[in-house]
KEMIPA-802169 format. One line per 8 residues: number of its first residue (from 1); their letters; for each residue y, x, z of N, C-alpha, C. Coordinates in Angstrom, 1 decimal. Example, Ala and Ser with C-alpha at 12.3 -4.5 7.8 and 13.67 -1.06 7.14 Angstrom:
2
1) as) -5.7:13.2:7.8:-4.5:12.3:7.8:-3.3:13.2:7.8 ~ -2.2:12.8:7.1:-1.1:13.7:7.1:0.0:12.9:7.9
This chain:
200
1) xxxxxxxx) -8.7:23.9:-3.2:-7.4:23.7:-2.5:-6.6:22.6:-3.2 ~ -6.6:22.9:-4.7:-6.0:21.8:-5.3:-6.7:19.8:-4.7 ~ -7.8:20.0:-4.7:-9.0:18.5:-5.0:-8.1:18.4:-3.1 ~ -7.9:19.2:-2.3:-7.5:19.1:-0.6:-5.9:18.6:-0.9 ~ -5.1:19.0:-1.3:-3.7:18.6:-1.4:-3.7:17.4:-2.2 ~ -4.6:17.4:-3.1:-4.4:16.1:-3.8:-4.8:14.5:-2.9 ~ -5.9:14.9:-2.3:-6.2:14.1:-1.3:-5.3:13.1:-0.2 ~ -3.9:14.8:0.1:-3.6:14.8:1.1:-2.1:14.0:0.6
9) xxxxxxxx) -1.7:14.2:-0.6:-0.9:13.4:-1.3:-1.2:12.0:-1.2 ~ -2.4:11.5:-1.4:-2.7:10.2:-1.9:-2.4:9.3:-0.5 ~ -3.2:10.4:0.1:-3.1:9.9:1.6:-1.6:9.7:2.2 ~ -0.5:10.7:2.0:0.4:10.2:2.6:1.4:9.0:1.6 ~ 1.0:9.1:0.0:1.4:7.4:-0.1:1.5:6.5:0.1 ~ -0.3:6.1:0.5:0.0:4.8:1.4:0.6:5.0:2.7 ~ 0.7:5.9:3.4:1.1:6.1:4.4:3.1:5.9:4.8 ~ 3.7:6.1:3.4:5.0:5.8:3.1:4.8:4.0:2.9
17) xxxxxxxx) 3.6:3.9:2.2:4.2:2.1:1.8:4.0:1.6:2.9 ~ 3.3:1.5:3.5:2.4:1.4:5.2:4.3:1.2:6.0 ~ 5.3:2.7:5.6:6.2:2.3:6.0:7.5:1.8:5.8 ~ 7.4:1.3:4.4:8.1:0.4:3.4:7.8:-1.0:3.9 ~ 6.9:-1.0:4.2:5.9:-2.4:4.6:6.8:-2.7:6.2 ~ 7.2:-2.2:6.9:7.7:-2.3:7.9:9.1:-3.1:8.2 ~ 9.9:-2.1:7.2:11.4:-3.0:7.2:12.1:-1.9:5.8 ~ 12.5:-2.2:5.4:13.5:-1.8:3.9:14.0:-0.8:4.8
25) xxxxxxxx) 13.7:0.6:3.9:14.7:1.7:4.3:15.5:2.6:3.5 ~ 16.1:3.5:3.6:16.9:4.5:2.7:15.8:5.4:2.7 ~ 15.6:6.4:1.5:14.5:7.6:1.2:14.8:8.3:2.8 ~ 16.0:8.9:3.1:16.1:9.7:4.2:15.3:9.1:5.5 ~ 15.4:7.7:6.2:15.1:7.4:6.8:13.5:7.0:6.8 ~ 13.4:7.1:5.6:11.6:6.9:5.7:11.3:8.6:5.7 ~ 11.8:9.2:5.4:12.0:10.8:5.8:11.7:11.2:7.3 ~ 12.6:10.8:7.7:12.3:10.9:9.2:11.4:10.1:10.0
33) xxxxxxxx) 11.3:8.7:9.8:9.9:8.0:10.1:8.8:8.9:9.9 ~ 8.4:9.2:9.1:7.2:9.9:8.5:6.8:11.1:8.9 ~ 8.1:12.3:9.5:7.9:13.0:10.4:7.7:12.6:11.8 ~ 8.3:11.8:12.0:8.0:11.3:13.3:6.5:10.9:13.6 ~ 5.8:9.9:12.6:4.6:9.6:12.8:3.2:10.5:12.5 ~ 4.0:11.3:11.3:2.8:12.2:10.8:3.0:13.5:10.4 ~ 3.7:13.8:11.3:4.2:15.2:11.5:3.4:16.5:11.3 ~ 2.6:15.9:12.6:1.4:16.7:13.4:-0.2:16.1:12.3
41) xxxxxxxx) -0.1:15.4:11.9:-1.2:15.4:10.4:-0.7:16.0:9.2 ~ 0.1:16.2:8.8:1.0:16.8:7.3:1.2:17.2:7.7 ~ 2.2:18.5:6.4:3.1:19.1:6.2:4.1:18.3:5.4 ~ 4.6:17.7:6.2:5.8:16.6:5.9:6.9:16.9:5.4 ~ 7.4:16.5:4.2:8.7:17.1:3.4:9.3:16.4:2.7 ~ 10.9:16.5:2.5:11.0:15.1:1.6:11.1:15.2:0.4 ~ 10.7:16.5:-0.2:9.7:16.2:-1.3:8.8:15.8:-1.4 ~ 8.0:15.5:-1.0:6.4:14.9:-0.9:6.8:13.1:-0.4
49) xxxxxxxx) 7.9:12.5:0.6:8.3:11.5:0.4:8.1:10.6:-0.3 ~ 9.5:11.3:-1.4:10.2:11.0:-2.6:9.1:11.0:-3.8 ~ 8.3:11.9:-3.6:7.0:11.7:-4.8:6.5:11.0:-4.7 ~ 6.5:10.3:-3.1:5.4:8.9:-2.9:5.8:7.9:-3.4 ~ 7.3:7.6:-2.9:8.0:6.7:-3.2:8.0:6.7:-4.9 ~ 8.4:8.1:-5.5:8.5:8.0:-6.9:7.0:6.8:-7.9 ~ 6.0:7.5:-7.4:4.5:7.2:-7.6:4.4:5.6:-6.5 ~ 5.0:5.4:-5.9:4.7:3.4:-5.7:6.0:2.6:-6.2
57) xxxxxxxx) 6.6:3.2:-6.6:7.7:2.6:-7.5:7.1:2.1:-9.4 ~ 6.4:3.2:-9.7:5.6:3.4:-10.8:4.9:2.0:-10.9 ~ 4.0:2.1:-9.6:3.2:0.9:-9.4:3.7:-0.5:-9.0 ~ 4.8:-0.3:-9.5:5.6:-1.9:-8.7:5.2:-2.4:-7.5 ~ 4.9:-1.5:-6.3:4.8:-1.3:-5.1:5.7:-1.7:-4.4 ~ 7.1:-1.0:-4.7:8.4:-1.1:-4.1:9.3:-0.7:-5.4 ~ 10.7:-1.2:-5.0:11.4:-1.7:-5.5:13.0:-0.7:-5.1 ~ 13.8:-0.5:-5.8:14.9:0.3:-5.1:16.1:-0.7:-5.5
65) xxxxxxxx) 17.0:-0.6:-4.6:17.8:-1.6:-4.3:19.6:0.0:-4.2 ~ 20.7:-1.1:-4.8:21.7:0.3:-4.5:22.5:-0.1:-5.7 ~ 23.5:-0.2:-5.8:24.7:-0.1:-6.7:24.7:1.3:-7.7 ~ 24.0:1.9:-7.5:23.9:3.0:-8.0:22.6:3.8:-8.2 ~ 21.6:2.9:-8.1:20.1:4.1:-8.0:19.8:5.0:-8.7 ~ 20.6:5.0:-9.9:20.0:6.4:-10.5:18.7:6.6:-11.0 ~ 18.5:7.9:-11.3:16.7:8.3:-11.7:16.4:10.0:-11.0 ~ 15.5:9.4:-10.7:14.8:10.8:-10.1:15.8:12.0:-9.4
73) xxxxxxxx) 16.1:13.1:-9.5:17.2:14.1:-8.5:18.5:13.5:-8.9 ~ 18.7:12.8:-9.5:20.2:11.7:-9.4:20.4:10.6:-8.9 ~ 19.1:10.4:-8.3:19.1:9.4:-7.1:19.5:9.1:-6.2 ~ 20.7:8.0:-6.2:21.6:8.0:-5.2:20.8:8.7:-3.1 ~ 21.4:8.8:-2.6:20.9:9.0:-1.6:21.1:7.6:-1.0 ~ 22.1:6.6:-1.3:22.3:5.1:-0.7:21.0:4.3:-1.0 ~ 20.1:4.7:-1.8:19.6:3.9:-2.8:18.7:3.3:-1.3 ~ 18.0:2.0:-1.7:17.0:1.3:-0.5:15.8:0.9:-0.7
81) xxxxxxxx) 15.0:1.0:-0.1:13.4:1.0:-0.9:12.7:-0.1:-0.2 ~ 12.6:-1.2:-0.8:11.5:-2.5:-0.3:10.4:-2.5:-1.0 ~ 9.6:-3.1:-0.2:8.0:-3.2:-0.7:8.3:-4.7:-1.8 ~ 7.6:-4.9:-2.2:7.2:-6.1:-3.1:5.6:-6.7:-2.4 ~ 5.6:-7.9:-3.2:4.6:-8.5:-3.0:3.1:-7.9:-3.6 ~ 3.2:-7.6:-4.7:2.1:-6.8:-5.2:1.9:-5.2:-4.1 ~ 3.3:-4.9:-4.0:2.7:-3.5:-2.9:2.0:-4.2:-1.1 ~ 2.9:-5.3:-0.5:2.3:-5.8:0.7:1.0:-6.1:0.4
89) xxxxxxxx) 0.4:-6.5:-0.8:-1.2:-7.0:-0.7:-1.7:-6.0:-0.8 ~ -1.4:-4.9:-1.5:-2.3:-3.6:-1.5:-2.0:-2.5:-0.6 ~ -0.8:-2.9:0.2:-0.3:-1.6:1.9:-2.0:-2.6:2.6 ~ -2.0:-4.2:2.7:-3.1:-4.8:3.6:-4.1:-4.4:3.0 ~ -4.4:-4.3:1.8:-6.2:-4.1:1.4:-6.4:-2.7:1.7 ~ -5.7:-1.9:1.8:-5.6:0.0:2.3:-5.9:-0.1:4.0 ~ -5.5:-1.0:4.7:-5.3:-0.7:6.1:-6.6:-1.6:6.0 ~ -7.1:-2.6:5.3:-8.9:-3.1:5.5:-9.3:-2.6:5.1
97) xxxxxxxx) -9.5:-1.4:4.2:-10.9:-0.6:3.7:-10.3:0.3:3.5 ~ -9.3:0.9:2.6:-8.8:2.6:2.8:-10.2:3.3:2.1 ~ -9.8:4.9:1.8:-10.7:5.2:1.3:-12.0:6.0:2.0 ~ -13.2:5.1:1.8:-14.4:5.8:2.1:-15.3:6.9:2.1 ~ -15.0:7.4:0.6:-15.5:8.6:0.6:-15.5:9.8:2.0 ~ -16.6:10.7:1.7:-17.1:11.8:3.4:-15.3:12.5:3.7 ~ -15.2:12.6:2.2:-14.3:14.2:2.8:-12.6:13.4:2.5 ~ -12.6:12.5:2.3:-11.1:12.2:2.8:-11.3:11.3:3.6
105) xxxxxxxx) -12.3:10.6:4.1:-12.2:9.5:5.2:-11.4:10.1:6.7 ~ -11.3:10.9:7.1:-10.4:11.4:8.3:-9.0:11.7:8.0 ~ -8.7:12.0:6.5:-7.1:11.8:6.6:-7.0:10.8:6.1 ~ -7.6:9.4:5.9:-7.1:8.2:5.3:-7.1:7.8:6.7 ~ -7.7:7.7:7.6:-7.6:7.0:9.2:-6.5:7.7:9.7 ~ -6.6:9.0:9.5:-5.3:9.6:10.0:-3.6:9.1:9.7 ~ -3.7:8.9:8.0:-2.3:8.1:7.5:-2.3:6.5:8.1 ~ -3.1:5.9:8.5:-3.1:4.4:9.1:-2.8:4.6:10.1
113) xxxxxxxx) -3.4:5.4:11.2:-3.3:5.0:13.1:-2.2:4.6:13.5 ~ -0.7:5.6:13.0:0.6:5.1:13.4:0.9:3.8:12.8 ~ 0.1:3.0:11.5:0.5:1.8:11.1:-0.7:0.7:11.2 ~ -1.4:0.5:12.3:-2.1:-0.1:12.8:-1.6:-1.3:13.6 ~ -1.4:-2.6:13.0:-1.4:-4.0:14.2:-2.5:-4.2:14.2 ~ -2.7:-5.3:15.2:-3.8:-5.4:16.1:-4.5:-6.3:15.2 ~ -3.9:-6.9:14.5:-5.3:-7.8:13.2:-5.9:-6.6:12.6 ~ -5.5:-5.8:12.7:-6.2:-4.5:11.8:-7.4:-4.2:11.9
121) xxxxxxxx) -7.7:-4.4:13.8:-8.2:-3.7:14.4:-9.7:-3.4:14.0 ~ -10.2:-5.0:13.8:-11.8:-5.0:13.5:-11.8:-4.1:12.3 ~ -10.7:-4.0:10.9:-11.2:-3.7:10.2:-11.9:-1.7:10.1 ~ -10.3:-1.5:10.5:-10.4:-0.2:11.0:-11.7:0.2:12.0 ~ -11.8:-0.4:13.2:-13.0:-0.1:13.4:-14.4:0.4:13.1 ~ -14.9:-0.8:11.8:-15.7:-0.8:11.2:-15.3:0.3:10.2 ~ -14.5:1.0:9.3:-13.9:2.2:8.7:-14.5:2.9:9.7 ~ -14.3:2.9:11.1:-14.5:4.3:12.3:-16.1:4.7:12.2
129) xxxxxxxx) -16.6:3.3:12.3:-18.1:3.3:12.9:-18.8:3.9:11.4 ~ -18.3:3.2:10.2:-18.8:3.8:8.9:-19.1:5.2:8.5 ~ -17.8:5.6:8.5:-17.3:7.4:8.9:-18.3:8.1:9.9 ~ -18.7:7.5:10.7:-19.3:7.9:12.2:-20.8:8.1:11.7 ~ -21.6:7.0:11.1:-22.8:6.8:10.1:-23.0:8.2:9.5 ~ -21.8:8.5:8.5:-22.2:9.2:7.7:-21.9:10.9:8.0 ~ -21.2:10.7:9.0:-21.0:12.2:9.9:-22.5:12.5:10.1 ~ -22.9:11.5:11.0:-24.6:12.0:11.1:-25.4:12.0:10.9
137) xxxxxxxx) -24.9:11.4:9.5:-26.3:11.7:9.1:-25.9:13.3:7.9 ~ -24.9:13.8:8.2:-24.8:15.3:7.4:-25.1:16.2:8.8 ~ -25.0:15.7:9.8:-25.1:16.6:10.5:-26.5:16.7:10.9 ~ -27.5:15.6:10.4:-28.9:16.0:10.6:-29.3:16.5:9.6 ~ -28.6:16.3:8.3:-29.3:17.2:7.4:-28.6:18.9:7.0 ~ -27.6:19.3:7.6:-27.1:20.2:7.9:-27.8:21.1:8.8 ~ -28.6:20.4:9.7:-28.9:21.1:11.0:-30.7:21.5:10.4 ~ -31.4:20.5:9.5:-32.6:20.7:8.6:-32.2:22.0:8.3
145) xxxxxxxx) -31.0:22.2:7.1:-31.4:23.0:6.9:-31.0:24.9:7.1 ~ -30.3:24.7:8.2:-30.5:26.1:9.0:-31.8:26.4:10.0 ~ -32.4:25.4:9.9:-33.7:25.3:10.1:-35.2:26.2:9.0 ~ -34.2:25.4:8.1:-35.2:26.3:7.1:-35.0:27.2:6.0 ~ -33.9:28.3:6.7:-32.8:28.8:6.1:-34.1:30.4:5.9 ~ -33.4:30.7:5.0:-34.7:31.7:4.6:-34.6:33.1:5.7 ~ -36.0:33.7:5.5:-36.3:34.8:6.2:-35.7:36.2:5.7 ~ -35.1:36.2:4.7:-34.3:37.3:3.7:-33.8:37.9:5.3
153) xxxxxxxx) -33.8:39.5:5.4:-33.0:39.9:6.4:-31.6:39.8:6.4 ~ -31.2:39.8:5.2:-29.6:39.9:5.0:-29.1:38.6:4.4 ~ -29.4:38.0:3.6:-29.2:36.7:3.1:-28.9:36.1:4.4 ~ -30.4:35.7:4.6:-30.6:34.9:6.0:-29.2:34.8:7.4 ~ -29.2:35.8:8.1:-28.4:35.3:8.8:-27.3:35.2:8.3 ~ -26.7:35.6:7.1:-25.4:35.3:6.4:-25.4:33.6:6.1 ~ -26.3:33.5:5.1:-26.5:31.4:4.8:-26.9:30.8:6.0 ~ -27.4:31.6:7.1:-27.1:30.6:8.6:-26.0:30.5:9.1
161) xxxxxxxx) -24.7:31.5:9.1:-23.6:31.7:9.7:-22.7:30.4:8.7 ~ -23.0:30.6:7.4:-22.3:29.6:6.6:-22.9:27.9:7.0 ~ -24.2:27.6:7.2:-24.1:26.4:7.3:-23.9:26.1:9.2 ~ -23.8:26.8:10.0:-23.4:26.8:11.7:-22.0:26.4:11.1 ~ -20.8:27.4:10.5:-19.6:26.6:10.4:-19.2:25.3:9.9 ~ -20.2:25.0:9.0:-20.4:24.0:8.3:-20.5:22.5:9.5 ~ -21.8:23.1:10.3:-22.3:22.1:11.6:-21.0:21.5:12.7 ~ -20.2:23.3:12.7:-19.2:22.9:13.9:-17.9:22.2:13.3
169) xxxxxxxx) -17.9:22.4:12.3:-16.6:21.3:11.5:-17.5:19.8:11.3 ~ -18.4:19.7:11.1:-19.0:17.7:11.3:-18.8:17.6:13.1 ~ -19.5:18.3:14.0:-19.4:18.2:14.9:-18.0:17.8:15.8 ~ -17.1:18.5:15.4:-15.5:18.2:15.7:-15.1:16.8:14.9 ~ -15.5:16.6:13.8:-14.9:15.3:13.1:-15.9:14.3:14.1 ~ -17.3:14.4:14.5:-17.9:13.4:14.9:-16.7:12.9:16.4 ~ -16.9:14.3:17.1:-15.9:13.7:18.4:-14.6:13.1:18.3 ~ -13.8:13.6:16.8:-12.5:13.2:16.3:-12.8:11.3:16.6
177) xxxxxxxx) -13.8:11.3:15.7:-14.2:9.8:15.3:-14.5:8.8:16.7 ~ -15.4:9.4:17.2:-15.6:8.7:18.6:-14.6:8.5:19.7 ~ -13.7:9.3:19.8:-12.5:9.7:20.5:-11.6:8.8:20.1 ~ -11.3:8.5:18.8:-10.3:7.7:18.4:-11.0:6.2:18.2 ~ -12.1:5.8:17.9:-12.3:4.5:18.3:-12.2:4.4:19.9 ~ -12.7:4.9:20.6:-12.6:4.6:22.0:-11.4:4.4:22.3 ~ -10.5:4.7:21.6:-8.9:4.9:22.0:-8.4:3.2:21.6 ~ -8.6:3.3:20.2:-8.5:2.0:19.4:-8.9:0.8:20.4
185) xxxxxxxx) -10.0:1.1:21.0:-11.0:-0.2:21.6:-10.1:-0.6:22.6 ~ -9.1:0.7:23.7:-8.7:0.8:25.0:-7.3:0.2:24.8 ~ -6.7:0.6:23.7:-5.3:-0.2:23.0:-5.4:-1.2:22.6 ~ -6.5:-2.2:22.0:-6.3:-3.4:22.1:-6.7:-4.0:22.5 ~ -7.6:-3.3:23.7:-7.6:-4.5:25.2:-6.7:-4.8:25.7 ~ -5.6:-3.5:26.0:-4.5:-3.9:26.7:-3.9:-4.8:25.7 ~ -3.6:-4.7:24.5:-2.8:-6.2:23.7:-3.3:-7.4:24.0 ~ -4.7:-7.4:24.1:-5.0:-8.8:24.6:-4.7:-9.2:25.6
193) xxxxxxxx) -4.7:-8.6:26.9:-5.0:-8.9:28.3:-2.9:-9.3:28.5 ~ -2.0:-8.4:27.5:-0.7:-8.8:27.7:-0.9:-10.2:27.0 ~ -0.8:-10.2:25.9:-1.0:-11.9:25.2:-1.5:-12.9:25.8 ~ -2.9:-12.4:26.8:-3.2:-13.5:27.4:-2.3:-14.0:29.1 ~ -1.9:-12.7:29.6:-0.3:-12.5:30.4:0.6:-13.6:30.0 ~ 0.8:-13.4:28.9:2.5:-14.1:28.5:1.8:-15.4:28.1 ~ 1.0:-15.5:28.0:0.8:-17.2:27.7:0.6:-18.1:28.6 ~ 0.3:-17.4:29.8:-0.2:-18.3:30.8:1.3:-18.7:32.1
């Protein structure tokens, strides 16, 4: 549980600079951004915010602006949070590659989708199709081996029932994955076909 929150942390920091990266805000309002965007992926709180913020501040990510900033729970609430140039090169190198690994690759796509422009697109894709590779190929070696899951009467169908759950959690990420490139693919057609609209 710990190695899953920790993940889920990481993931919503870039997810905060992602909205730092947008336009200079107050902690509160990237507060509510954040629920707004990633509400329904998190458990969004503005403690978990403010930790991100705290942790890309660390990193000279962003920067707090305020007659008064304070430190940590004596932090003004006026206080204003811009990204820096060191954080914009590393919000863009996260939205081109993000992290790959099996088991956080779906909530790192998950913290991007709401901060996706359309230059993004190829890279993110390839992130989709990558993730998609490696889904299947656990799901063929998953499926091996309830195949050759032993004949024990009681073992057996127990270590079958554990790796079936196992099957139908890859199987739901595979459709996650395919579902949301197709989506990606259908969203920036239409950007194109408007761009190529307004120019003519």
């Amino acid at each position: 549980m710990a190695r899953r929150a920790g993940r889920t942390q990481k993931g919503l920091k870039w997810a905060v600079l992602g909205l730092v990266a947008e336009r200079d805000a107050y902690g509160y309002q990237l507060v509510e951004r954040a629920e707004e965007l990633l509400g329904d992926a998190y458990q969004v709180s503005p403690g978990a915010i403010y930790w991100s913020l705290e942790a890309l501040e660390k990193k000279e990510y962003v920067v707090v602006r305020g007659s008064h900033p304070g430190i940590g729970s004596k932090r003004s609430p006026r206080v204003v949070y811009a990204i820096t140039a060191k954080g914009r090169a590393a919000a863009d190198d996260w939205m081109r590659h993000g992290d790959n690994s099996f088991e956080a690759v779906r909530a790192d796509l998950v913290s991007k989708l709401p901060l996706i422009e359309p230059d993004h697109v190829p890279d993110v894709l390839r992130q989709i199709e990558d993730a998609a590779i490696v889904c299947q190929t656990m799901i063929r070696l998953v499926s091996t081996r309830i195949e050759r899951v032993t004949s024990d009467p009681w073992h057996g169908p127990l270590l079958r029932r554990s790796y079936e759950f196992g099957l139908s959690q890859l199987e739901a990420r595979r459709v996650w994955l395919n579902d949301t490139r197709a989506m990606v693919v259908q969203l920036h057609a239409r950007w194109e076909a408007g761009k190529l609209a307004d120019s003519e």
